[in-house]
C-alpha positions as CSV (number, residue, x, y, z in Angstrom):
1,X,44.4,-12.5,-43.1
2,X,46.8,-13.0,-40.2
3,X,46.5,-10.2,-37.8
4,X,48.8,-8.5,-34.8
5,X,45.9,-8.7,-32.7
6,X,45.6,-12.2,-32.6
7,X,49.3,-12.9,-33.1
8,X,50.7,-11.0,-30.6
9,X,48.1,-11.6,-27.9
10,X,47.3,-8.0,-27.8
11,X,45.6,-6.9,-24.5
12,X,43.2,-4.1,-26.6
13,X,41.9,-6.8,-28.7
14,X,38.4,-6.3,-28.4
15,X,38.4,-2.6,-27.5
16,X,40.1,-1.5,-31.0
17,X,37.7,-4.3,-33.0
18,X,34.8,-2.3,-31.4
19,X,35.8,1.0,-32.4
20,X,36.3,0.0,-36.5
21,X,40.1,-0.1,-36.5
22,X,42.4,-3.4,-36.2
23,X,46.3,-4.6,-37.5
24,X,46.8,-6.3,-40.1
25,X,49.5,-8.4,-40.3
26,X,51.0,-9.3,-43.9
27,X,54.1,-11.8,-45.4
28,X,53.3,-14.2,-43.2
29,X,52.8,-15.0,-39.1
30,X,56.3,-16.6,-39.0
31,X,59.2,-14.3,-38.5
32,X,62.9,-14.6,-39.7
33,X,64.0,-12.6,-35.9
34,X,64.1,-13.6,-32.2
35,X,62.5,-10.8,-30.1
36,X,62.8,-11.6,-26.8
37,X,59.2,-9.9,-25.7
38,X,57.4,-10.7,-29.1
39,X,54.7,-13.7,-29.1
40,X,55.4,-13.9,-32.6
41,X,56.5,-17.3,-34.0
42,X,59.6,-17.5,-35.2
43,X,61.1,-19.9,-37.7
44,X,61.3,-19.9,-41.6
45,X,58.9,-18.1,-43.1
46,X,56.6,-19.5,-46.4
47,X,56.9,-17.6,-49.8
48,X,55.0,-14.5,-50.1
49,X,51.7,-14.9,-51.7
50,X,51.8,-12.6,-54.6
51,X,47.5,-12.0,-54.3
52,X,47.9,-10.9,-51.2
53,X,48.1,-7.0,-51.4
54,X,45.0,-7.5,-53.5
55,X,43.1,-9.5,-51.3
56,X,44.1,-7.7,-48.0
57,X,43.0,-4.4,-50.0
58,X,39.6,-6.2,-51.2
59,X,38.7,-6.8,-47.1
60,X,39.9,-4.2,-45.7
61,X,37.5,-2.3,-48.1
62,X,34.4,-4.8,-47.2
63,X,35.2,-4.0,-43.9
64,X,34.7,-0.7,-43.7
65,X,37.6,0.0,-40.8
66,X,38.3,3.9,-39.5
67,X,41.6,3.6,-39.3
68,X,43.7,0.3,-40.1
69,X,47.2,-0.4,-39.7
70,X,49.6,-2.6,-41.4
71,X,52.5,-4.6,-40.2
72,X,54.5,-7.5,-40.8
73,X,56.8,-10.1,-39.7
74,X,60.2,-9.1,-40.3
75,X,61.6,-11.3,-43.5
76,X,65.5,-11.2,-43.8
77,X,64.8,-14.1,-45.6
78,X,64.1,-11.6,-48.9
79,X,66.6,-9.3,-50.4
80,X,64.6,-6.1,-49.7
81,X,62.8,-7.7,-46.7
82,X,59.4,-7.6,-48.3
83,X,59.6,-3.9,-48.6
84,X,58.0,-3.6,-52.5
85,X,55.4,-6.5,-51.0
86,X,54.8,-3.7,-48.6
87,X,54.4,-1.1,-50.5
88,X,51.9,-2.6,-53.3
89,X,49.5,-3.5,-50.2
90,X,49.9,0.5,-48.9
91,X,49.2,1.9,-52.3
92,X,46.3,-0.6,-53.4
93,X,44.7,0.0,-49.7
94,X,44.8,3.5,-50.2
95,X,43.1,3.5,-53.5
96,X,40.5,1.0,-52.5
97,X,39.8,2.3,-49.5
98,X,40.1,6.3,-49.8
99,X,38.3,7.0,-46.5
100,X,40.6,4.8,-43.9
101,X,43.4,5.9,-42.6
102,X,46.3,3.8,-43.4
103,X,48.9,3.6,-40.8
104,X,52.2,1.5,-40.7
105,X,54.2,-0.1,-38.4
106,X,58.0,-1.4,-40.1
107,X,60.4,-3.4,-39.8
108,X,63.7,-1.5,-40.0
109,X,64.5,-3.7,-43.3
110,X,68.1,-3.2,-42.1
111,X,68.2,0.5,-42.6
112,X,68.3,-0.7,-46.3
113,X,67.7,3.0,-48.3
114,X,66.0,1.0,-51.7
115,X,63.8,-0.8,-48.9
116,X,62.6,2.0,-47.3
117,X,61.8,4.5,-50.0
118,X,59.8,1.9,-51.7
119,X,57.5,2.2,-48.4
120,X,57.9,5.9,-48.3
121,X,56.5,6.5,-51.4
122,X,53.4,4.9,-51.1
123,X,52.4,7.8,-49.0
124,X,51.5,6.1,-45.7
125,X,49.0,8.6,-43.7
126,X,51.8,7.5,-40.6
127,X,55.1,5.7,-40.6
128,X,55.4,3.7,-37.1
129,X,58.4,2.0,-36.3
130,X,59.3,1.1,-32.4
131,X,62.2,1.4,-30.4
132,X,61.0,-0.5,-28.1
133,X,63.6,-0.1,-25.8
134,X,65.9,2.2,-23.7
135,X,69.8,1.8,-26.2
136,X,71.2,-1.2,-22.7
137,X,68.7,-3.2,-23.3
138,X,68.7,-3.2,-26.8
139,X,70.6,-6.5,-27.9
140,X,69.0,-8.5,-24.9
141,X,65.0,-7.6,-26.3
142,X,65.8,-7.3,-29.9
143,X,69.3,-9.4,-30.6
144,X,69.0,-8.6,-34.2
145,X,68.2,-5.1,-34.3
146,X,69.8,-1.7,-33.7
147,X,68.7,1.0,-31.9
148,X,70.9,3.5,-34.0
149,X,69.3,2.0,-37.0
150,X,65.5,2.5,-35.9
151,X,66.3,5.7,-35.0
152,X,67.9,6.9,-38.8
153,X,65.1,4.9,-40.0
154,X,62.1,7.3,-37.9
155,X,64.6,10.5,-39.1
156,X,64.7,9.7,-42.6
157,X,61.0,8.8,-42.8
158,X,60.0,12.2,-40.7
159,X,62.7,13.6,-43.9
160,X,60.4,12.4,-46.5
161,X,57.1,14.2,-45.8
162,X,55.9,11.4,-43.3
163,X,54.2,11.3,-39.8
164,X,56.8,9.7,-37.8
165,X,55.7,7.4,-34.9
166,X,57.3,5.4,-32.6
167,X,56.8,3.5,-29.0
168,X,58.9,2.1,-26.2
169,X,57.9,-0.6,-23.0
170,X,58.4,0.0,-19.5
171,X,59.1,-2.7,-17.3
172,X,62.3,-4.9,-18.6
173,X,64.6,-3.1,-15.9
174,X,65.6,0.3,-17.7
175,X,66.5,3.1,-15.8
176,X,64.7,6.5,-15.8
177,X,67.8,8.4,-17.1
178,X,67.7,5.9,-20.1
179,X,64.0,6.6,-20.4
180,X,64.7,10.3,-20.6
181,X,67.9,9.8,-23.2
182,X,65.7,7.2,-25.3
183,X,62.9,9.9,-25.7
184,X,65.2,12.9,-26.3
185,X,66.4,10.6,-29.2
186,X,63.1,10.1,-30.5
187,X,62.6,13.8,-30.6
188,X,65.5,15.3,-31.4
189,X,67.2,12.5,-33.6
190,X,65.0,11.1,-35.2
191,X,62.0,14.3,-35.3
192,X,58.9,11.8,-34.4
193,X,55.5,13.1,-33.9
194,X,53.6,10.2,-32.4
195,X,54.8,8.5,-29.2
196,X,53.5,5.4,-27.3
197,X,54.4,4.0,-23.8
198,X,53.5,1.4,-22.4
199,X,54.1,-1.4,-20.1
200,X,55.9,-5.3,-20.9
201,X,53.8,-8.1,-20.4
202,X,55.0,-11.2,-20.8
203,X,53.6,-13.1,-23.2
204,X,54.4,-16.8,-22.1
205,X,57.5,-17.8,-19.7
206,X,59.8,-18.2,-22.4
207,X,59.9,-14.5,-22.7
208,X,61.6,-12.1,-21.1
209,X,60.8,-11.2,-17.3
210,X,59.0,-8.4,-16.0
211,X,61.5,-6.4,-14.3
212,X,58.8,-3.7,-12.9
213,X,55.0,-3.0,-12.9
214,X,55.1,1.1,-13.5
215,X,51.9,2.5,-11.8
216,X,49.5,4.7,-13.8
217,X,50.8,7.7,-12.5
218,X,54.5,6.9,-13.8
219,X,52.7,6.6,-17.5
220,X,51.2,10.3,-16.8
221,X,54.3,11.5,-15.8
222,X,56.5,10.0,-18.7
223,X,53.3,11.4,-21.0
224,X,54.3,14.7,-19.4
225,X,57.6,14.7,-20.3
226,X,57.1,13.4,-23.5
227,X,54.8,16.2,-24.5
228,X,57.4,18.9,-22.5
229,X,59.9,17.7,-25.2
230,X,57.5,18.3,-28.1
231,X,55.9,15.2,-29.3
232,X,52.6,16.2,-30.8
233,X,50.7,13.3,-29.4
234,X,51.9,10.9,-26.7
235,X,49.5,7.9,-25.9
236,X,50.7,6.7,-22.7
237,X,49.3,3.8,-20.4
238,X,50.0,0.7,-18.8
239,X,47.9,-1.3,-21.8
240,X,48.8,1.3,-24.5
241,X,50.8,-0.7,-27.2
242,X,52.5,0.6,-30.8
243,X,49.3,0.5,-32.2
244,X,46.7,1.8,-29.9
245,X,45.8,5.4,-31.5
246,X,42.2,6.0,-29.8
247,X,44.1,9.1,-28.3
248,X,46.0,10.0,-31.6
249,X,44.2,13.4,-33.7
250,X,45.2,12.9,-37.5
251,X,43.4,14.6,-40.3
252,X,41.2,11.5,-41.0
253,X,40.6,10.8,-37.0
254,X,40.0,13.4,-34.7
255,X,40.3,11.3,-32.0
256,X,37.3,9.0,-32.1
C-alpha cells in the first residue's frame, strides 16, 4: 500500500502511526495533476489494480487502525476519475473493519455528479476535500483545479447526509481578508463541519516558496475565528495538515 504519509513527506508521520491512525493512499502514487505545493509525483499513472479495494480492506483490518483515512492521486486519466474504484475500497473497509472510522479525503473528480454520488453512497463516516487555498492563488497552487468547484463539491457532499471537511495553508502570500472570505465560503457555501489550517512547507525547491512563517498565535486566532463562524471543530497549527484529526470528536473518536 502506497500511503500519504510517506508520499507527501508529511511532518506528523510518526505521531499519527503512534496513535493507531494513518492515510492510505489508493490508484496509484503517480498523479495525472501538477500541484504546485504537493510532493506527489506526477506523470502517467499505471492501470488500476482491480484487487486492490480487497487487499487495502484485508490490512487495514490486520491492522487494527482507530481511525484511517483514504485518499488518492487524482486520475483524469479515467472517465469517472477512479470514483467507483473509490467507492468499492470505502464500502469493503467499512464492512471489514466495522470499528475504524473511515475518513476520506477527494479529489474533486471535476465536480463530475455520477463520480461523486458513487463516493457518497458508500457512506463515508467524513468527506474531506481541501481548498487549500485563498480563491487568488488558486490557479498558481492548483493549475488544474477550481476553487468554485471544491467548494459545490463540500456543499453537495454536506447535502447528502455527510460530515463535510475541508483545510487551507498559510504561508503562499494570501492576504488575511482572503483568509476571512475563503472560510466564510467554507461555512456558508459549502456548510462544512471540519476545518484544518495549517502552514506551507515546501517540500523540495521545485515547489512553491514560502511566502510567510505564521506564528502559533496567528493559527489560534484563525482557529478563533473559524469556530466564531460556526465550524464545529477547527484543528489549527503550524504542522496541522488535511489529515491530522487528533483534535477532531466524531462518534467513533472522542478525541483520542
Amino acid at each position: 500500500m502506497h500511503t500519504v504519509c510517506e508520499e507527501a513527506k508529511c511532518p506528523n508521520i510518526a505521531d499519527c502511526w503512534q496513535r493507531s491512525t494513518a492515510t492510505i493512499m489508493i490508484m496509484g502514487d503517480i498523479c495525472t495533476r501538477s500541484c504546485g505545493f504537493c510532493a506527489v509525483k506526477t506523470g502517467k499513472p499505471i492501470a488500476l489494480d482491480p484487487f486492490e479495494p480487497q487487499h487495502v480492506a484485508e490490512a487495514l483490518k490486520s491492522l487494527s487502525l482507530k481511525h484511517v483515512v483514504i485518499t488518492s492521486v487524482d486520475r483524469d486519466d479515467l472517465p469517472d476519475g477512479g470514483a467507483e474504484h473509490f467507492a468499492q475500497t470505502i464500502s469493503l473497509v467499512k464492512k471489514q473493519c466495522p470499528q475504524t472510522m473511515v475518513e476520506v479525503l477527494i479529489p474533486d473528480f471535476k465536480g463530475q455528479s455520477d463520480s461523486l454520488e458513487k463516493i457518497f453512497n458508500a457512506k463515508p463516516d467524513v468527506l474531506n476535500h481541501n481548498l487549500e487555498t485563498v480563491a487568488s492563488l488558486q490557479k498558481q497552487v492548483r493549475p488544474q483545479a477550481s476553487y468554485q468547484t471544491s467548494l459545490s463539491v463540500l456543499a453537495r457532499a454536506a447535502q447528502a447526509g455527510l460530515v463535510a471537511k475541508s483545510g487551507i495553508m498559510l504561508g503562499l502570500g494570501e492576504q488575511e481578508e482572503e483568509i476571512q472570505q475563503a472560510l466564510q465560503d467554507l461555512k456558508e457555501k459549502a456548510r462544512v463541519s471540519i476545518l484544518t489550517i495549517g502552514q506551507y512547507l515546501r517540500p523540495t525547491p521545485q515547489h512553491l516558496e514560502i511566502k510567510k512563517y505564521y506564528h502559533p498565535d496567528e493559527f489560534e486566532h484563525w482557529r478563533e475565528y473559524a469556530l466564531g463562524l460556526g465550524f464545529e471543530h477547527v484543528a489549527s497549527g503550524p504542522m496541522v495538515r488535511s489529515s491530522y484529526h487528533k483534535a477532531l470528536k466524531t462518534p467513533k473518536n472522542n478525541g483520542d
